[in-house]
Backbone as JSON, one array per atom type, in Angstrom:
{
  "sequence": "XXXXXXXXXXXXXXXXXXXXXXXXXXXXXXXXXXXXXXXXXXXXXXXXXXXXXXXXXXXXXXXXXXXXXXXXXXXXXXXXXXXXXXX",
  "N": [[10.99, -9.08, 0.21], [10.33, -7.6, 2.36], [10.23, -9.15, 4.46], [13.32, -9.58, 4.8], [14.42, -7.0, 5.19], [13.04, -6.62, 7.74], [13.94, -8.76, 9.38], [17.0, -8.31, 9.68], [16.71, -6.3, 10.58], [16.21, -6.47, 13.28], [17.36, -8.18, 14.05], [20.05, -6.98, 14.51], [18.78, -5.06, 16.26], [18.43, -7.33, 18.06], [21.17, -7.28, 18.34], [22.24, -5.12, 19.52], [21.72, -5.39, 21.88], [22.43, -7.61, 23.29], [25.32, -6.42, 23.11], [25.13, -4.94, 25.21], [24.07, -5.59, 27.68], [26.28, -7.55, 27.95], [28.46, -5.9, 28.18], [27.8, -4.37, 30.36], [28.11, -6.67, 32.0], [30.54, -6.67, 32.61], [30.9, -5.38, 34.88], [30.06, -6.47, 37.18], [32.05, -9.0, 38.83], [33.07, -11.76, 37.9], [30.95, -12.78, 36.08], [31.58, -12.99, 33.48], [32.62, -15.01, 33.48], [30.79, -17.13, 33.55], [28.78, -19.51, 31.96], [26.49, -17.9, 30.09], [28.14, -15.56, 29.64], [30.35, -16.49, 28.54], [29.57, -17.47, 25.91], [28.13, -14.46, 25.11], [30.79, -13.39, 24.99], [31.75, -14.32, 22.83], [29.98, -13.83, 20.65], [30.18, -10.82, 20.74], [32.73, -9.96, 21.4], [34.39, -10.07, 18.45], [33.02, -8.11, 16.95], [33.35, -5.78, 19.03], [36.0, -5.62, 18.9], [37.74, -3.87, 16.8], [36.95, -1.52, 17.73], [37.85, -1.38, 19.64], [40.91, -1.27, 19.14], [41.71, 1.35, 18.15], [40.48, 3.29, 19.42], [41.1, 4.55, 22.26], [41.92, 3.88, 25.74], [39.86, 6.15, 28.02], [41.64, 6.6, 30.69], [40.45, 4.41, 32.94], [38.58, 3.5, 32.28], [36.47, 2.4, 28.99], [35.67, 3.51, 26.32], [35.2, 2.77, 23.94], [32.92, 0.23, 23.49], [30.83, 2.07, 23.56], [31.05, 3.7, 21.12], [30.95, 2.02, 19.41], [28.1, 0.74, 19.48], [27.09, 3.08, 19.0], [27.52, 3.36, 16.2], [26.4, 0.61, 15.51], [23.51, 1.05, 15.86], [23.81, 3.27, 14.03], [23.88, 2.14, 11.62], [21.45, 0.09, 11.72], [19.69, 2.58, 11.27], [20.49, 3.66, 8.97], [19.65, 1.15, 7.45], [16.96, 0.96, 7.89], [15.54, 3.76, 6.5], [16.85, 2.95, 3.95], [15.08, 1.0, 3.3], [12.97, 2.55, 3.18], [13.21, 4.03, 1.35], [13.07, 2.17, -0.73], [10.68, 1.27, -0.93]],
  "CA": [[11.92, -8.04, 0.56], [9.98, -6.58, 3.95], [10.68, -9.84, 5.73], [14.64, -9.46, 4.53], [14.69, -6.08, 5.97], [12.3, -6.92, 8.74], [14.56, -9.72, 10.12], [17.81, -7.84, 9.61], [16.35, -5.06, 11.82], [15.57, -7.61, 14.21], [19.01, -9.12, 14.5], [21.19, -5.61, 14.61], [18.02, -4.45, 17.68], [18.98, -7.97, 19.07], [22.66, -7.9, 18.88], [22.72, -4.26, 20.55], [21.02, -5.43, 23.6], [24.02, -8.22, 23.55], [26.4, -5.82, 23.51], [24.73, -3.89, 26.31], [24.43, -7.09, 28.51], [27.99, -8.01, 27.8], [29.27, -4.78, 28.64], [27.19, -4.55, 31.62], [28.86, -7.83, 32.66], [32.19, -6.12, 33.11], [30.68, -4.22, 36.62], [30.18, -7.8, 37.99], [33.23, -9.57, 39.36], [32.94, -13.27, 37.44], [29.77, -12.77, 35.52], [31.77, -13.21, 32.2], [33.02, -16.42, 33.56], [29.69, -17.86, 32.96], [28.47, -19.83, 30.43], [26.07, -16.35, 29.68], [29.05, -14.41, 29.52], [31.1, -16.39, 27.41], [28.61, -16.61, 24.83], [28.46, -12.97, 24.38], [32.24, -12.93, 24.93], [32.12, -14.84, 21.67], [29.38, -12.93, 19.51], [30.17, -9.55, 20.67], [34.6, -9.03, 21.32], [34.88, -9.43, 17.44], [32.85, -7.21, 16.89], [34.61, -4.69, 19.74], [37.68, -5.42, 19.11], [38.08, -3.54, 15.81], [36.74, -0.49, 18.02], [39.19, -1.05, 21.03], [42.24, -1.02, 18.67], [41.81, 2.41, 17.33], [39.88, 4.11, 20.58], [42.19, 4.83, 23.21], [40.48, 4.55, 27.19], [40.36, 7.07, 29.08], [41.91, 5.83, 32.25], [40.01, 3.25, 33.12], [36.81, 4.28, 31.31], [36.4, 2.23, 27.74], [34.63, 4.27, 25.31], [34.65, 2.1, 22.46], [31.73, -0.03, 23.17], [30.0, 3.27, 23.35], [31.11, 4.07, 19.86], [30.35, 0.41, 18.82], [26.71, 0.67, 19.79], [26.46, 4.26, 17.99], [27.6, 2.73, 14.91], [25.35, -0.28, 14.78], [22.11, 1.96, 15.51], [23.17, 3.91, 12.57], [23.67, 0.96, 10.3], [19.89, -0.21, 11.88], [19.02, 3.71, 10.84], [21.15, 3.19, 7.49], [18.88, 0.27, 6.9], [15.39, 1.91, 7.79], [15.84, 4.8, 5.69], [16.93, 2.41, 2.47], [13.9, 0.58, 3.23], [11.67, 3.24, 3.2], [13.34, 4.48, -0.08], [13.18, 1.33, -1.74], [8.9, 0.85, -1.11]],
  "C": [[11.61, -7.47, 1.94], [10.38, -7.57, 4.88], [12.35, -9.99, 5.71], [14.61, -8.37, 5.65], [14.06, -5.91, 7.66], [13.46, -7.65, 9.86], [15.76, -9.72, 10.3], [17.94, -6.68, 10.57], [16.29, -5.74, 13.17], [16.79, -7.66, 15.03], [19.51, -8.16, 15.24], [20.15, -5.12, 15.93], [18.71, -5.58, 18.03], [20.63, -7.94, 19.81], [23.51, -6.33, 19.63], [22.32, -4.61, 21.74], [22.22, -6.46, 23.91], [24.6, -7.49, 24.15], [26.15, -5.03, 24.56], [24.6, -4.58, 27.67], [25.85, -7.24, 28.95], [29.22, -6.87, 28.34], [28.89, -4.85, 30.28], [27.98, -5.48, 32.84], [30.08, -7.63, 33.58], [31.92, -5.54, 34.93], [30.24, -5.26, 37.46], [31.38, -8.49, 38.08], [32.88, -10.99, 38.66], [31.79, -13.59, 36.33], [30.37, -13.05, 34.24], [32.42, -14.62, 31.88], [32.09, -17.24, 33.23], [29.31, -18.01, 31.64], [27.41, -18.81, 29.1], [27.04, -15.49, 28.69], [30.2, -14.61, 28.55], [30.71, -16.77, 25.89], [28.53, -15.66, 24.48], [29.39, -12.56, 24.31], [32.31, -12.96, 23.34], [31.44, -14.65, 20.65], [29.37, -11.33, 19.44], [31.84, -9.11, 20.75], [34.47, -9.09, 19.35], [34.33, -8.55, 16.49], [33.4, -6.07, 17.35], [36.26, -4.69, 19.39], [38.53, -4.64, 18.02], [38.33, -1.82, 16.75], [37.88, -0.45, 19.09], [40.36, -0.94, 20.32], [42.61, 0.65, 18.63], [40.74, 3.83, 18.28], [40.46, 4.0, 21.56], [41.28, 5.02, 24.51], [40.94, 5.54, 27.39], [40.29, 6.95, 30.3], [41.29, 4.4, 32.38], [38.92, 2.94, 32.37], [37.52, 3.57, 29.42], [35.54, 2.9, 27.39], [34.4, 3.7, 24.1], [33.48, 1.5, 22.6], [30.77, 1.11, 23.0], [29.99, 3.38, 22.01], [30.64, 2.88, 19.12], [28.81, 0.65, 18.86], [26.44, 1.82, 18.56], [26.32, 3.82, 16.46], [26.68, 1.35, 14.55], [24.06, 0.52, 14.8], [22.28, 2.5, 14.2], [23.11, 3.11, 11.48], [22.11, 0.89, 10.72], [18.77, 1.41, 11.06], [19.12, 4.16, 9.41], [19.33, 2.52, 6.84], [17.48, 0.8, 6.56], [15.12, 2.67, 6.53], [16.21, 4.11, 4.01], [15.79, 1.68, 2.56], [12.76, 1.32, 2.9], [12.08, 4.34, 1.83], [13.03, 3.57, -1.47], [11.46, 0.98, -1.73], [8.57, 2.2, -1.38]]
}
């Protein structure tokens, strides 16, 4: 069970730094054209894209990945917290 939750923690830390990369990408001119970029195009939009429907920019400014990120930390903080209820 600790290496379940261990390696689940793992993932959800890895796959915010993705999405923080991938976002990042956007403030480079072509950078998502790369074979980098469309890799994380393709493990991180369907994830975002639930959040861009239903989060409106402001102006130019997306705020959903913002809210995307908040919400996987708290699942990762979710998780912790049932871990450390369940030992």
């Amino acid at each position: 069970m600790d290496v379940l939750f261990s390696v689940i923690g793992k993932l959800l830390h890895f796959y915010s730094y993705a999405l923080i990369i991938y976002i990042l990408m956007s403030w480079f001119g072509g950078a998502r054209q790369t074979s980098i970029g469309q890799f994380l195009a393709r493990i991180c939009e369907p994830y975002l894209e639930p959040f861009r429907r239903f989060i409106p920019s402001l102006g130019m400014i997306d705020i959903s990945p913002i809210i995307a990120i908040m919400v996987l930390n708290f699942a990762a903080s979710g998780l912790n917290q049932l871990y450390d209820w369940l030992t």
